[in-house]
C-alpha positions in Angstrom: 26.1 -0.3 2.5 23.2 2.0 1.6 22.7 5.5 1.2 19.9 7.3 2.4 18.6 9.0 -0.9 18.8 5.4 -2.6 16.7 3.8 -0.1 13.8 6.5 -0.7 14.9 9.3 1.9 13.1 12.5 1.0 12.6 15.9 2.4 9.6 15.3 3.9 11.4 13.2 6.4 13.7 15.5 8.1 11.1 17.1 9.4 12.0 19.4 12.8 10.6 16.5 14.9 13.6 14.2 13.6 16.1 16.5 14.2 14.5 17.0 17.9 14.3 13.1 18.7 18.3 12.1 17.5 19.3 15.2 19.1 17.4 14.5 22.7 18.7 10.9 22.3 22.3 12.0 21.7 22.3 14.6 24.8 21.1 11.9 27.3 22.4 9.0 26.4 26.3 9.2 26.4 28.3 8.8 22.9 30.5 6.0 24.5 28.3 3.5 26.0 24.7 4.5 23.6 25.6 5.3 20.4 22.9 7.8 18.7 19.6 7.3 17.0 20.5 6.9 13.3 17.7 7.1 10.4 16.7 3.2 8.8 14.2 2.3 6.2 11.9 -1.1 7.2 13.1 -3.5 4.5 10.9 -6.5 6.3 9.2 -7.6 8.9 8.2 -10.8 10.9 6.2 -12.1 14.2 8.0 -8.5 15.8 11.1 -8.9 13.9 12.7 -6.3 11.6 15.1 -6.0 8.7 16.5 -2.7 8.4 18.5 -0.9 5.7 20.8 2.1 7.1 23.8 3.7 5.8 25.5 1.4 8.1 24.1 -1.6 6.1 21.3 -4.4 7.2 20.4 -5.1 11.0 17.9 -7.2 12.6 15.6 -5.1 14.6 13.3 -5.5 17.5 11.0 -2.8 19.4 11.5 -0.5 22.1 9.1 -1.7 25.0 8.6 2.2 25.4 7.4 2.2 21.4 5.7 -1.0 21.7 3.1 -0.2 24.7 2.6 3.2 23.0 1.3 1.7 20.0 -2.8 1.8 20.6 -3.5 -0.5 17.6 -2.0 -2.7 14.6 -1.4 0.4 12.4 0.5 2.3 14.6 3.0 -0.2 14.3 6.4 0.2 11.5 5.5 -1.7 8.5 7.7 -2.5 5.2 8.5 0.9 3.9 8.5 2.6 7.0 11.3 5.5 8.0 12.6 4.7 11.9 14.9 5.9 14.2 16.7 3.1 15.7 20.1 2.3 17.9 22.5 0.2 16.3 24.6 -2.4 18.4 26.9 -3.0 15.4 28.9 -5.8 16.4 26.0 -7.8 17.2 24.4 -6.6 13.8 21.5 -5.7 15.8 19.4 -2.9 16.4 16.4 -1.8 18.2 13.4 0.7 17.2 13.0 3.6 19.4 10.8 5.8 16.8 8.4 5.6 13.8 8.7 8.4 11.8 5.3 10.2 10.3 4.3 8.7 7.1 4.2 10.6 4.1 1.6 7.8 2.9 0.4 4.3 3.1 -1.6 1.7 1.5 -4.3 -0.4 3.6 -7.2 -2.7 3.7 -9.7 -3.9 6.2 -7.6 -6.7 7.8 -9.0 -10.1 6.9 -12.0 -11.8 9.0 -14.3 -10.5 10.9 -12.2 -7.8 13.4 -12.9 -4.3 12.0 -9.5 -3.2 11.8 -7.0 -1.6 9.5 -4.4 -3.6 8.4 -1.2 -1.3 6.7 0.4 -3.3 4.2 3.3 -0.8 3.1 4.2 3.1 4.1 5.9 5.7 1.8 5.1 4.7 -1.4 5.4 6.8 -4.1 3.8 4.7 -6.9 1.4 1.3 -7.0 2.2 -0.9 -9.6 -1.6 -2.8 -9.6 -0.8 -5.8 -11.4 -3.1 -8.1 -13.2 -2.6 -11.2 -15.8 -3.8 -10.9 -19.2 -5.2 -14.4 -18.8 -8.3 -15.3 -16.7 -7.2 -13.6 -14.0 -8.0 -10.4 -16.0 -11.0 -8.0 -14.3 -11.6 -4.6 -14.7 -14.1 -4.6 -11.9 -11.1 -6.0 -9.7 -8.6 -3.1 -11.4 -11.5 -0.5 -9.7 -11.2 -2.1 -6.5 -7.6 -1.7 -6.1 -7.1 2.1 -7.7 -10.2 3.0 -5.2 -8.1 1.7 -2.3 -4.9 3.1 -4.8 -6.1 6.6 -4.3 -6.3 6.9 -0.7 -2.6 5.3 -0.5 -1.2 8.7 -1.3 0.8 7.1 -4.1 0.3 7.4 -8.0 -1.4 4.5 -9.2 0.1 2.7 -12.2 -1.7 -0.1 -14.4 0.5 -3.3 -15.2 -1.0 -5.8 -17.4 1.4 -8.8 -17.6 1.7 -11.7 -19.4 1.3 -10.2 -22.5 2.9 -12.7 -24.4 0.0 -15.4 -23.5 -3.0 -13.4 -24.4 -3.8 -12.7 -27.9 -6.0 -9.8 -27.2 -3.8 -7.8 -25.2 -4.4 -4.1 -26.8 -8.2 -4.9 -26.6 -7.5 -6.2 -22.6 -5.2 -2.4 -22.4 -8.4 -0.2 -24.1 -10.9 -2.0 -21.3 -8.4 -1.7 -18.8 -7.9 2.4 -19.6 -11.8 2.4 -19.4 -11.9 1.5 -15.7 -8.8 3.3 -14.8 -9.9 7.1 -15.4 -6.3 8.2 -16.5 -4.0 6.2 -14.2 -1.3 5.1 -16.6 -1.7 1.6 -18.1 1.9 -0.9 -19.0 1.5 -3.9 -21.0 4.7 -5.8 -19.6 5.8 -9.6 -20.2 8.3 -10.9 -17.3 9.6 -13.7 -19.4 10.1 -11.4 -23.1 11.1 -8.3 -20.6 8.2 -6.2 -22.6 7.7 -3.2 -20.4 10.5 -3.7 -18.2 12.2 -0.4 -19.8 9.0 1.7 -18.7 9.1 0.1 -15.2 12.9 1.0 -14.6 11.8 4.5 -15.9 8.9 4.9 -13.7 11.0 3.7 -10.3 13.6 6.6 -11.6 11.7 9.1 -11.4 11.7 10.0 -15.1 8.3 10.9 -16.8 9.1 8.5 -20.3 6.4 8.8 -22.3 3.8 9.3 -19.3 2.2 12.9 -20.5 0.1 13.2 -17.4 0.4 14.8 -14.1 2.6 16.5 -12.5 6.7 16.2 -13.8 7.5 13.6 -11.3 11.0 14.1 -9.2 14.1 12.6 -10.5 14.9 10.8 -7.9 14.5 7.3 -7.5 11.2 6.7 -6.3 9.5 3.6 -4.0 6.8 1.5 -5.9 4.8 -1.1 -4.2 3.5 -4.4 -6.5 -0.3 -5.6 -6.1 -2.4 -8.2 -7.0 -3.7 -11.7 -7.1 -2.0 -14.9 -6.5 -0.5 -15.8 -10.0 -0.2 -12.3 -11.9 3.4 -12.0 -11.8 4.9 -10.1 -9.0 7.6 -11.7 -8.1 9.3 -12.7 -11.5 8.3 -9.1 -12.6 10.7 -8.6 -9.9 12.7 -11.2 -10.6 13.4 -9.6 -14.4 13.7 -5.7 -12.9 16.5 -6.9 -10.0 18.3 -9.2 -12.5 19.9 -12.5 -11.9 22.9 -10.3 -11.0 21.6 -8.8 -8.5 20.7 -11.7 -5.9 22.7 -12.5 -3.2 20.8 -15.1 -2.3 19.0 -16.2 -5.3 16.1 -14.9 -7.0 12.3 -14.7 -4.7 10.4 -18.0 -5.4 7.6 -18.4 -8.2 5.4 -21.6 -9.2 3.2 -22.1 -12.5 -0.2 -21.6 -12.1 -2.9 -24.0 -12.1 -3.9 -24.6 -15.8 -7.5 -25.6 -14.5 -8.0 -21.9 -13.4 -5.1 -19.6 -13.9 -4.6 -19.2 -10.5 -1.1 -19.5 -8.4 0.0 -19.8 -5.1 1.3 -17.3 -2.3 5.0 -18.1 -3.6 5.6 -14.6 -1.6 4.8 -15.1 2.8 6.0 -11.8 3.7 6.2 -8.5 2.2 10.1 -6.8 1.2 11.7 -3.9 0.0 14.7 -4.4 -2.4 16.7 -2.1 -4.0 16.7 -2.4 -7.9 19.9 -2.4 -9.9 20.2 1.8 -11.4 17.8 3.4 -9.3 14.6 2.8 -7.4 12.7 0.8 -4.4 10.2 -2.0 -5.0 8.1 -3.7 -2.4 6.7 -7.3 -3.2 3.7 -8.5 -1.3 1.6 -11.6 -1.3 -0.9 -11.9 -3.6 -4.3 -10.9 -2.0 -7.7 -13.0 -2.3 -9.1 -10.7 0.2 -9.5 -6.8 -0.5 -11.6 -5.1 1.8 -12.0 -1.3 1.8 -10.9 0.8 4.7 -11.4 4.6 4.5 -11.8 4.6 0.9 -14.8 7.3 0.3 -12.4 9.5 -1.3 -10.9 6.9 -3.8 -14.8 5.8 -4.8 -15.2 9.3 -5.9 -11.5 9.1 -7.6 -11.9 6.0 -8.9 -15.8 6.4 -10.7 -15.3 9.9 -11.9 -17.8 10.0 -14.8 -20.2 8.5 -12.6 -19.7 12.1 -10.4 -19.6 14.1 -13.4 -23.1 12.6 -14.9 -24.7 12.4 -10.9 -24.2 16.6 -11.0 -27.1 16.4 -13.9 -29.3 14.4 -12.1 -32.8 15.9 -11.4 -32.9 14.8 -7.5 -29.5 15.8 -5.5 -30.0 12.7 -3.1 -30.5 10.3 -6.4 -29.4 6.9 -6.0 -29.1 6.0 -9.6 -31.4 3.1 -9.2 -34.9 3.6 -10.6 -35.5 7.3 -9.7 -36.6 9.9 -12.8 -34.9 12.4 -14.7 -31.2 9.9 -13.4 -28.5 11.0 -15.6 -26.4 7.8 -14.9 -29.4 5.7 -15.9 -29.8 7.7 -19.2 -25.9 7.1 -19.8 -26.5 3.6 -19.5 -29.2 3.2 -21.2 -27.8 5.2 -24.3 -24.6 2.6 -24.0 -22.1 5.6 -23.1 -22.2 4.0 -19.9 -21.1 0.4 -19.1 -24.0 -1.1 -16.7 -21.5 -3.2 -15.0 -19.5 -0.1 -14.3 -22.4 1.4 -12.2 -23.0 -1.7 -10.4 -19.3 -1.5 -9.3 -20.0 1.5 -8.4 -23.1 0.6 -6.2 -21.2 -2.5 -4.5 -18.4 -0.3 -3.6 -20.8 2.7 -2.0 -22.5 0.1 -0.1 -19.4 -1.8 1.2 -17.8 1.5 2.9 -21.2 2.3 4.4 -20.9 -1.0 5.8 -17.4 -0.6 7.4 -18.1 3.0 8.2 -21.2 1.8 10.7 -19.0 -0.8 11.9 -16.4 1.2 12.8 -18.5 3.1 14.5 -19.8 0.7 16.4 -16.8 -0.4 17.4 -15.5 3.0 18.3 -19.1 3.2 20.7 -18.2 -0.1 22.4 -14.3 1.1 22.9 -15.5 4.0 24.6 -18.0 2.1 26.6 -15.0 -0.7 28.0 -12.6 2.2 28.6 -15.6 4.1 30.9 -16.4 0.6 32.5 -12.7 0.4 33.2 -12.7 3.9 34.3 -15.8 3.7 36.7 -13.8 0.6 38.4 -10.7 2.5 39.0 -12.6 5.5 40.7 -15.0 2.5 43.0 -11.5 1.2 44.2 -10.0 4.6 44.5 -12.7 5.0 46.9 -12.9 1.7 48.4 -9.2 1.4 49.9 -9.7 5.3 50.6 -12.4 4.3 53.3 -10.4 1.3 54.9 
């Protein structure tokens, strides 16, 4: 059995419209025969299948039709992390999803291949644990790309270096690491010594330990999503928070990585929420070799902050930072205050949303133009059979 504050449940969720939709539910479907709509959490999901978590405990979960035909695209779908409103058949251990409830955040990407679409990996998140390997995985140019998409999530992005115990250089790897995070907070953690694990357990409780900035966080037990490559670490980072206590089941699945390249395999398939042992949520998710941006104009700007600060003092508003006089980010550079390969991050970045903002709206132009076909061929046969 759960309760609803440890499974993330916060204020912004009762929201009037929640109240409205169990109430409706209640008064028109019968106590006896339809028990009510009851609050779960989306602990995993599967080819249309769902685990939830409810105060009721764990039920396997399938979608209204209603909710199903209403949903316009991928996104509008529940994902892991999401809050539902679902009718339990509890001797069946079954339930099915009659209502998403609005997201207080999520975290997304351009789904993977050609398709211009968004692809929502996890809702509700309260903090991003963005987790690289102190190996040869390590890239700060990667770390921008995930706090740009990290800023947009709604959530408060977190640095986790791991595997300090292999590298050698791991306070040098932290410095270039808090270079390219522009004051997200940065862990060094080691799954297999438990280095950082303290800070981590802090973090997911809510408490502010020795993280000076921000906001005082709540203290309540907060929901952190874990992100990265193939090979970093998730799982047994997860593996040493849950402890070997703490698994039903046993513990999620990791392989070594290659020596040849330092990379690992999707030991993860499907993203999960678990509860961790004294507080806190944590969703694992497979490891990523495909990040594209989606919507992430706002996070650039988050993300590549000094660059903004030094474009204000450039002579031209419209400068591009390339080759064009009196540049401010050029003169940075050039004076080595500025780290060239910084900028050019940067650039690729800019250059990659323009790209998926034109395709978008292409796409968007050649929705409206089916749904008009489809819509001229509805009034010609409205008018056909009306002249038989």
């Amino acid at each position: 059995m759960f309760t609803l504050e440890e499974l993330g449940w916060r204020e912004f969720f009762v929201a009037r419209e929640t109240h409205e939709l169990l109430g409706y539910h209640a008064e028109n479907s019968g106590e006896s025969s339809h028990p009510a709509l009851v609050p779960a959490r989306v602990a995993e999901e599967s080819r249309g299948w769902y685990r939830l978590y409810c105060e009721s405990g764990e039920f396997l979960a399938e979608l209204s039709g209603k909710l199903r035909h209403a949903a316009d695209s991928r996104d509008r779908l529940p994902v892991v992390g999401d809050w539902v409103l679902a009718q339990l058949r509890l001797r069946e251990n079954r339930a099915t999803i009659h209502h998403a409830l609005r997201r207080k955040g999520k975290f997304s990407r351009k789904a993977a291949g050609r398709k211009t679409e968004e692809q929502v990996i996890a809702a509700n998140i309260d903090v991003l644990f963005l987790v690289s390997s102190l190996n040869r995985d390590f890239n700060p140019r990667r770390i921008e790309r995930y706090l740009t998409l990290a800023w947009d999530s709604g959530a408060r992005p977190v640095i986790v270096l791991n595997k300090a115990d292999l590298s050698e250089k791991a306070e040098a790897l932290r410095r270039d690491a808090e270079a390219a995070s522009m004051g997200a907070r940065v862990v060094l953690t080691s799954a297999t010594r438990g280095d950082g694990l303290a800070e981590l357990r802090a973090i997911l409780r809510g408490t502010r330990g020795n993280d000076q900035s921000g906001p005082a966080a709540e203290q309540s037990c907060l929901t952190a999503a874990l992100l990265g490559s193939s090979g970093v670490g998730k799982s047994s980072l997860i593996n040493a928070l849950m402890g070997d206590a703490f698994w039903p089941d046993g513990p999620l699945a990791t392989q070594a990585v290659r020596e040849m390249d330092d990379r690992g395999r999707h030991t993860t398939t499907s993203r999960q929420l678990l509860l961790v042992p004294g507080g806190g949520v944590v969703i694992d998710t497979p490891g990523m070799r495909e990040l594209g941006l989606w919507g992430a104009a706002d996070g650039i700007g988050r993300t590549f902050g000094d660059i903004q600060e030094l474009a204000a003092c450039c002579k031209f508003r419209d400068c591009c930072h390339q080759s064009e006089p009196g540049c401010a980010v050029r003169a940075a550079v050039e004076a080595k205050t500025l780290d060239a390969e910084r900028v050019e991050s940067f650039h690729k970045l800019e250059r990659e949303e323009q790209f998926l903002e034109a395709k978008q709206d292409g796409a968007l132009r050649a929705q409206r133009r089916k749904e008009l076909r489809q819509l001229m061929k509805s009034v010609n046969r409205f008018y056909r059979e009306r002249g038989r």
